[in-house]
C-alpha positions in Angstrom: -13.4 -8.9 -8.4 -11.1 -8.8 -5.6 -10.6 -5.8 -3.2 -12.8 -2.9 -3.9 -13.8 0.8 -2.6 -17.3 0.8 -1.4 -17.6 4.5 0.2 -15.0 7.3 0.9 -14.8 10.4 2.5 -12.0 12.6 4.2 -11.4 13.0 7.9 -8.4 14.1 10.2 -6.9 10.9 11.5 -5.6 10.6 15.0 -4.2 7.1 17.1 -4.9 6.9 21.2 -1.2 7.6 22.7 -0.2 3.5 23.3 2.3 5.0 26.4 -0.9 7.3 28.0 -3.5 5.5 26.4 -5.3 9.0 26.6 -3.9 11.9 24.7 -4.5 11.3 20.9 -1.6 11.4 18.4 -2.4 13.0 14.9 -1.2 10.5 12.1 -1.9 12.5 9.3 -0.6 16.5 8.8 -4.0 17.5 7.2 -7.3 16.0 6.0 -7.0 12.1 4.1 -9.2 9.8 2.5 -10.9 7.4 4.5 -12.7 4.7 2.5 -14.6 0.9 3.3 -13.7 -1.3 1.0 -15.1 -4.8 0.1 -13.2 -8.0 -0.3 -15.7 -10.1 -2.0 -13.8 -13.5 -2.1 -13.4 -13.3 1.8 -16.5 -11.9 2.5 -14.4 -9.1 4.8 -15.2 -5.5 4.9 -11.9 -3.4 5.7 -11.1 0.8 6.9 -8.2 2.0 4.7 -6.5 5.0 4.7 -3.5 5.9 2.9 -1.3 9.4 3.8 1.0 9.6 0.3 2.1 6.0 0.4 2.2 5.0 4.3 -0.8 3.2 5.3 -2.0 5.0 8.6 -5.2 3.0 8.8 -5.6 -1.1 8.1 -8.8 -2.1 10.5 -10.9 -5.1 9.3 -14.6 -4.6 10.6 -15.5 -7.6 13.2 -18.8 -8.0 14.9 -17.8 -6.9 18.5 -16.4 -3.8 17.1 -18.2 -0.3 18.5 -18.0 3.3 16.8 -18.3 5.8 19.4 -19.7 9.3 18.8 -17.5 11.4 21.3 -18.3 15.1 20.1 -20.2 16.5 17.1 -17.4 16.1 14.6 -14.8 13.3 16.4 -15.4 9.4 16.1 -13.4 6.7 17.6 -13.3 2.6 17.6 -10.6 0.8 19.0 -9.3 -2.3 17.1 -7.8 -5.1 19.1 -6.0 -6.9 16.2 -3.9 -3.9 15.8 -3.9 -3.4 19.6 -5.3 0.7 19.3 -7.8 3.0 19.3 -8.3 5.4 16.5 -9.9 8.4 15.8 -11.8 10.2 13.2 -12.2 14.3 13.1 -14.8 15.3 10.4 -15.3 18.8 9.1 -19.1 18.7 9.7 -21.5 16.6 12.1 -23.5 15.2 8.7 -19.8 13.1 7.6 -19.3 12.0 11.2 -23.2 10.5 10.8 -22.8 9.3 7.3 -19.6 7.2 8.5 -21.0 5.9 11.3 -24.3 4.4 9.4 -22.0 2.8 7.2 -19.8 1.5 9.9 -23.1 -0.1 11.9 -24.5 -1.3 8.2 -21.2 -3.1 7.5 -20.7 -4.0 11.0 -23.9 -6.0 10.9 -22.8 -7.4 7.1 -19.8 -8.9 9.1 -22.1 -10.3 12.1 -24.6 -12.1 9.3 -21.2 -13.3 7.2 -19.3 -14.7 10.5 -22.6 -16.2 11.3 -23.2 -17.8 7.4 -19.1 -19.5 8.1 -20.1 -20.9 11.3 -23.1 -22.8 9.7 -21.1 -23.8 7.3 -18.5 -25.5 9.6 -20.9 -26.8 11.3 -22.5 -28.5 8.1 -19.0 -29.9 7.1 -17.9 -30.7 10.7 -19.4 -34.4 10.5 -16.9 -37.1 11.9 -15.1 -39.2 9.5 -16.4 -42.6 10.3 -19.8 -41.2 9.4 -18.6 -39.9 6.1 -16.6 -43.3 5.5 -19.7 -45.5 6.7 -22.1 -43.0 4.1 -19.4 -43.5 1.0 -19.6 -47.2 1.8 -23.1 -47.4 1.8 -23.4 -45.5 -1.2 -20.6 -47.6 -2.9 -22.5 -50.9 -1.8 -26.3 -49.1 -3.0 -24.7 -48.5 -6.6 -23.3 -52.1 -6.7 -26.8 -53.8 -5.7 -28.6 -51.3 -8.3 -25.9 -53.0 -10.6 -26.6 -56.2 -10.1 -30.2 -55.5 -10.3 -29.8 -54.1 -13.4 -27.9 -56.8 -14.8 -31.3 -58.8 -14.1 -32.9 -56.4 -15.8 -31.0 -56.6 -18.9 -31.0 -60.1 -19.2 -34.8 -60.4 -19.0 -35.6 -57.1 -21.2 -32.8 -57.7 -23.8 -35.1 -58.7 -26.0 -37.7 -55.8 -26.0 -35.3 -53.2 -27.6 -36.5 -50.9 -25.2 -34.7 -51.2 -21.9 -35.4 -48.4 -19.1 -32.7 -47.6 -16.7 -33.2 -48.9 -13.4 -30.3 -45.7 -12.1 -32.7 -42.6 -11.9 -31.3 -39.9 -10.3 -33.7 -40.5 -6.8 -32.6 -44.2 -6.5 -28.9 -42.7 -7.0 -29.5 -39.9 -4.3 -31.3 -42.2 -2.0 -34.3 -40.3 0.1 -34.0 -36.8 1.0 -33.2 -37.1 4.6 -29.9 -38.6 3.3 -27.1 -36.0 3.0 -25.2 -37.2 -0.1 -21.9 -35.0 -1.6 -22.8 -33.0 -4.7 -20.4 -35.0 -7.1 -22.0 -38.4 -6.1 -25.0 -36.7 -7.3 -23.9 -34.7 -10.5 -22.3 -38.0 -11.2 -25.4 -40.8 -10.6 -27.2 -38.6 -12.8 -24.7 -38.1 -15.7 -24.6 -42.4 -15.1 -28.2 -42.1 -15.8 -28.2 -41.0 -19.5 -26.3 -43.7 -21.0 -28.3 -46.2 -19.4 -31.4 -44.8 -21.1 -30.0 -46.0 -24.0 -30.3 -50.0 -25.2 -27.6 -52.8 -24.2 -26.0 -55.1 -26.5 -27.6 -58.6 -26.4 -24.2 -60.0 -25.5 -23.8 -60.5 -21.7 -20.4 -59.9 -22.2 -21.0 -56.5 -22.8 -23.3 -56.3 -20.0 -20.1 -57.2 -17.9 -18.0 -54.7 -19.6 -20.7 -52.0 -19.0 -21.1 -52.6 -15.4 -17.4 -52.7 -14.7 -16.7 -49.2 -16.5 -19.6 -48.5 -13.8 -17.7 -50.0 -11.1 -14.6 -48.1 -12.2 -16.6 -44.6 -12.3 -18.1 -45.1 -8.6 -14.7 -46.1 -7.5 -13.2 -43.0 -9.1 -16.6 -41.4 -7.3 -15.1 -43.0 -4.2 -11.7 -41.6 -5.0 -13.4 -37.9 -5.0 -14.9 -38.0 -1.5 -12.3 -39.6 0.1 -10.2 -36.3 -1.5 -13.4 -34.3 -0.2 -13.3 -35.7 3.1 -9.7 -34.8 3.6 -10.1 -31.2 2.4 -13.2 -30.6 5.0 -10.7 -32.1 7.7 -8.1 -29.4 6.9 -10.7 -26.9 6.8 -12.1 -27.9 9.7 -8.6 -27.8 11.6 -8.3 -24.6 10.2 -11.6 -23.3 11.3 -11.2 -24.9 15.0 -8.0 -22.7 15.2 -10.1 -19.3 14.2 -12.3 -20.8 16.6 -9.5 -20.8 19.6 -8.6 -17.4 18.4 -12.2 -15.6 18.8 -12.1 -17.1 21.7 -9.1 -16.0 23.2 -10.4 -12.3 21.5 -13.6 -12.4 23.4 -11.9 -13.5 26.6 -9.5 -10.2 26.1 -12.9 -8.4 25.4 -14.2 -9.6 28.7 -11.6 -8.5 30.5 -11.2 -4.8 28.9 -15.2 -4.5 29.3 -14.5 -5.5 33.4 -12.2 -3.2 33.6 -14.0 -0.2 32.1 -17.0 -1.0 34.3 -14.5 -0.5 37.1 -13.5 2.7 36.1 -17.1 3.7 35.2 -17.2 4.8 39.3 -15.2 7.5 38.2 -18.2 9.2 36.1 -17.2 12.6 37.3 -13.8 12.8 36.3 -14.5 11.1 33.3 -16.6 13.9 32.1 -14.6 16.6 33.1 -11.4 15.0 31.1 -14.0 14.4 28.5 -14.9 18.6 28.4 -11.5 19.4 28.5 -10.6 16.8 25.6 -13.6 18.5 23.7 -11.9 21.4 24.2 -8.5 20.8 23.4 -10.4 19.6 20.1 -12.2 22.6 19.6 -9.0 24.7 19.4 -7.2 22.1 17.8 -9.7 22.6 15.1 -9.0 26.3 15.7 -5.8 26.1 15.2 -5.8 23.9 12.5 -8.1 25.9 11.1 -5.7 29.3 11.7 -3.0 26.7 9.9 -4.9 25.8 7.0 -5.2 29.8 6.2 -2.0 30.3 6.8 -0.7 27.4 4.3 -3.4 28.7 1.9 -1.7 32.5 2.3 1.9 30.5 2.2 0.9 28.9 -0.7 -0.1 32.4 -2.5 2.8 34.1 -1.5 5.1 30.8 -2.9 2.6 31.8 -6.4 3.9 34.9 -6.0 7.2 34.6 -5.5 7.3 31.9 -8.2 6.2 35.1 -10.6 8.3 37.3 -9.2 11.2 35.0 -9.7 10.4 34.2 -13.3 10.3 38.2 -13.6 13.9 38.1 -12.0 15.2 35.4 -14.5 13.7 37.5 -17.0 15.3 40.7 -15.9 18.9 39.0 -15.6 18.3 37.6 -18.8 17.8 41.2 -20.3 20.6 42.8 -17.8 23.1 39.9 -19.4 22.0 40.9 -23.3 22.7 44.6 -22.3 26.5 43.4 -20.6 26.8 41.9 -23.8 26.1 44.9 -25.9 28.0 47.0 -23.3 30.9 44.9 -24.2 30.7 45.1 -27.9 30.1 49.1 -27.6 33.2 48.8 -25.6 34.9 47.1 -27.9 33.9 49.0 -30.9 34.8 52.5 -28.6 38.1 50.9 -28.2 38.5 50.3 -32.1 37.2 54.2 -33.0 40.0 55.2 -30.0 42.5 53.7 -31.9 41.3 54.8 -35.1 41.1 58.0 -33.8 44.5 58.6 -32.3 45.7 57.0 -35.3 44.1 59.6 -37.5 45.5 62.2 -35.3 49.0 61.1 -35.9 48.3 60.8 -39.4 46.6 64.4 -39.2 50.0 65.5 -37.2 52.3 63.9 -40.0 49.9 65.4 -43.0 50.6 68.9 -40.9 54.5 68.2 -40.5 54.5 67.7 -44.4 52.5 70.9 -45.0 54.9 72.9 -42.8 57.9 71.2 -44.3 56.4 72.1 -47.9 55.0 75.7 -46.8 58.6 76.9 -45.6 60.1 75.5 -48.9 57.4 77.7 -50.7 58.2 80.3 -48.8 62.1 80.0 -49.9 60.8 79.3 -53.4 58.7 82.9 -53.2 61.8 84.5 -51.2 63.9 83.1 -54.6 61.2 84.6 -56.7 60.9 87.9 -55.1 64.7 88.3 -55.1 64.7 87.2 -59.0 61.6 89.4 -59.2 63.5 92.6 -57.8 66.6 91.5 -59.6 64.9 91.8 -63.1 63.3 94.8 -62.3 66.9 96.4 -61.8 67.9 94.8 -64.4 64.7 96.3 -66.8 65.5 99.5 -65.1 69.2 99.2 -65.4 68.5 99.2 -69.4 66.2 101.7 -69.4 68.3 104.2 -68.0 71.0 103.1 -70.5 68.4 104.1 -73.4 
């Protein structure tokens, strides 16, 4: 299954000063997620805590670990693989309790796990000769059960019915003997075959009893590979070993040297008041900040509206520029159509003039020819 989240919550995360090693540094900008989680295949129970993509807490849960309760919403444990202290701000006293069960239930989980490994070293801690002199003995039990079996064929052969001498218990041997689990698995998958009958030929016997040999060999084969592996592993495990040492030594010290300064009660407490102060109006003021990124925030809303309103407003002011222009233009056009209609209107009214005075010469022509005919009809008159 791997890795996997076991309980979560969300806390302000600080880290002790490592120049003071008493004013605490925040590590996060604003409440994160701070989960357990479970890694089944090493038994190991781990604090995680991720700020975007920068891990700002990586504790692994040991057995001499301690979570301290220093006000009624602020937790701290210090963590001497990564050589700090950190701290935990809640936003009520009910999350600080809830985490701290969990840390004492899984604090205890790690105690009862470290304990189940050490057994288990123990167990597989035996010397080599003793596993060497056990595989020998074993090796030289199987080939007497051989040979005693051979007997056993040759006298029963005829029966049809032959019973295997290699049950599983003379296999095992008694059960103060501490025998590995494939000598076992494999004395008892030895067992089936035998249940059935032998050939009559001895020959066959032989052939049987030497695939045996062969198979307890290859057994042989196995816990010699076994043996080696628990050797590593216990090399490995005697260096763990060195290293919790040298941890609890480290311990030692630190815990000497806080009883040493445990003379200074007094000041301690008053340092302790004032930090519970500066915490309270931290939380004051982070409080004051959270409002005012919560007002920021509606004012960048608002703004975000207002500028959408602005795009849309240029957008319409740039359409109107655009009809502007065309009006313009078209105003431009009717100008020019105008004035030239004037100056055809001007040219019309030249022409008019131009034919008006040559009517009026034509009437002038008419009125003279008029008056000249009227002599003319008086002229004859008077002549009659």
């Amino acid at each position: 299954m791997g890795e996997q989240p076991i309980f979560s919550t969300r806390a302000h995360v600080f880290q002790i000063d490592p120049s003071t090693k008493k004013n605490w540094v925040p590590t996060s900008k604003h409440a994160v997620t701070v989960s357990y989680f479970y890694d089944s295949t090493r038994n190991v129970y781990r604090i995680i805590s991720l700020d975007g993509s920068k891990a700002i807490i990586n504790s692994t849960i040991t057995p001499n670990m301690t979570f301290t309760k220093t006000s009624q919403k602020f937790g701290q444990w210090a963590d001497s693989r990564a050589n700090t202290v950190y701290g935990l701000g809640f936003s009520s006293e009910s999350h600080l309790s809830k985490f701290a069960e969990k840390f004492a239930e899984f604090k205890e989980a790690a105690r009862l796990a470290k304990e189940k490994s050490q057994e288990k070293m123990e167990l597989t801690s035996t010397p080599s000769q003793c596993k060497q002199a056990l595989a020998t003995s074993q090796l030289l039990m199987h080939l007497n059960q051989a040979c005693r079996a051979g007997d056993y064929l040759a006298k029963e052969s005829a029966t049809g019915e032959l019973q295997s001498p290699l049950t599983p218990e003379s296999v095992n041997g008694t059960d103060d003997e501490r025998v590995p689990r494939d000598a076992s698995l494999n004395s008892e998958a030895r067992a089936e075959p035998n249940a059935v009958p032998f050939p009559h030929s001895s020959n066959a016997i032989n052939k049987h009893w030497e695939a045996e040999l062969a198979a307890l060999k290859g057994n042989n084969a196995k816990l010699t590979a076994a043996l080696l592996e628990s050797t590593a592993n216990v090399k490995q495990w005697k260096q763990q070993l060195a290293a919790y040492q040298e941890e609890a030594e480290r311990l030692h010290k630190r815990v000497t040297e806080l009883e040493c300064v445990s003379g200074q009660t007094a000041g301690i407490k008053t340092q302790k008041t004032e930090l519970n102060q500066t915490i309270e109006e931290l939380e004051a003021a982070l409080k004051a900040k959270e409002e005012e990124l919560e007002r920021l925030k509606s004012e960048v809303e608002t703004a975000s509206e207002l500028q959408l309103q602005k795009d849309a407003v240029a957008q319409k002011l740039q359409e109107t520029e655009t009809r502007n222009a065309e009006l313009e233009a078209q105003l431009v056009e009717m100008d020019q159509r105008v004035e030239s209609s004037q100056m055809e209107q001007e040219s019309f009214r030249k022409s008019l003039r131009s034919l008006l005075e040559l009517l009026d010469g034509k009437i002038f022509e008419l009125t003279e020819l008029r008056d000249s005919l009227a002599k003319l009809i008086d002229g004859i008159g008077s002549q009659n």
